[in-house]
ZAZAKOL-800942 format. One record per residue (C-alpha): residue number from 1; residue in three letters; x, y, z negated. Coordinates in nm, 4 decimals. Layout:
N
 seq type       px       py       pz
 NUM  ALA        X        Y        Z
...
//
This chain:
64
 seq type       px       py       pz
   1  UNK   0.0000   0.0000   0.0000
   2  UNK   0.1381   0.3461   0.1234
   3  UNK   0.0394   0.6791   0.0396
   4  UNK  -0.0281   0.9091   0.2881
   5  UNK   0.1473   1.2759   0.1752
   6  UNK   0.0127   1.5918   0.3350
   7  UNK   0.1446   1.7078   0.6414
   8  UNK   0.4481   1.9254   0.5613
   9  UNK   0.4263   2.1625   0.8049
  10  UNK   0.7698   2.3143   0.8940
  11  UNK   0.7679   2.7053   1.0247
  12  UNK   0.8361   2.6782   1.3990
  13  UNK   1.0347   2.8596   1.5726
  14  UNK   1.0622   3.0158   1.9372
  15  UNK   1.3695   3.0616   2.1646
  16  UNK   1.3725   3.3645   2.3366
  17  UNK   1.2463   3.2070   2.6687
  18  UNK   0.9861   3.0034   2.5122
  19  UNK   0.8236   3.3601   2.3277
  20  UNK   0.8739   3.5077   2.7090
  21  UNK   0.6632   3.2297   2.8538
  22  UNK   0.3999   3.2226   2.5990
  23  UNK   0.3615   3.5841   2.6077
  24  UNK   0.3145   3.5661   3.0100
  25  UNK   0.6106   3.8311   3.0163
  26  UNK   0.9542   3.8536   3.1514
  27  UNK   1.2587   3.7684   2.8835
  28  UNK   1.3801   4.1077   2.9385
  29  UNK   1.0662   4.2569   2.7938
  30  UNK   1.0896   4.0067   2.4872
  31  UNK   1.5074   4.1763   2.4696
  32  UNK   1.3285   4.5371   2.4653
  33  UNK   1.0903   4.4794   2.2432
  34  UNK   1.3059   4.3237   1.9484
  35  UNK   1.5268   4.5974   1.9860
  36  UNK   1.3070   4.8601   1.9959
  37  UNK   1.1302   4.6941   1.6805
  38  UNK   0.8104   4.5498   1.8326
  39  UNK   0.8865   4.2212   1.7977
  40  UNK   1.0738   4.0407   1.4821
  41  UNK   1.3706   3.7962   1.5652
  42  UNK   1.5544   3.5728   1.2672
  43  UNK   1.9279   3.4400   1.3308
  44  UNK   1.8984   3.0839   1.3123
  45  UNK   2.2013   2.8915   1.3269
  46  UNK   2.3294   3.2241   1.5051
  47  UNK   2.0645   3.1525   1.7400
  48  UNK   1.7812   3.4652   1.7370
  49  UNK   1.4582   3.3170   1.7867
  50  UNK   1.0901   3.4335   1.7125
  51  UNK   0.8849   3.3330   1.4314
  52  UNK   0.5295   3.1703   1.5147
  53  UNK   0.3721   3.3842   1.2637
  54  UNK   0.5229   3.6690   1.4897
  55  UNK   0.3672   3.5501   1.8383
  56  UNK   0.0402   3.4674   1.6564
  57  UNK   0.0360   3.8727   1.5458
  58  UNK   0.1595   3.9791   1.8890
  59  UNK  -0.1204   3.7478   2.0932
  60  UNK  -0.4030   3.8464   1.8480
  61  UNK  -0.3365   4.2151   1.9342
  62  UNK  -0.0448   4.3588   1.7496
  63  UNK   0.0110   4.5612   1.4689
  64  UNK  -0.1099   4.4644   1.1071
//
């Protein structure tokens, strides 16, 4: 008999392509916008990449 734990669910994270592609913009746009402070990056294994959390806030329509 095995018990079943909860799903641990991990916060994903988004290489700079992948937030391009699921924003339907160009990766050059995704550049501009992090460093112009629209959209948050993390370093990641010195990787930046974009938060889920972030893209969820951008796609629902932006500012909190």
């Amino acid at each position: 008999m095995s018990k079943k734990l909860p799903d641990a669910v991990q916060p994903a994270f988004y290489s700079l392509a992948d937030a391009a592609w699921i924003l339907g913009v160009d990766h050059d746009q995704v550049h501009r916008a992090i460093r112009v402070g629209t959209l948050r990056a993390e370093r990641r294994r010195s990787r930046l990449v974009i938060p889920a959390a972030e893209l969820l806030r951008v796609l629902d329509g932006g500012a909190r």
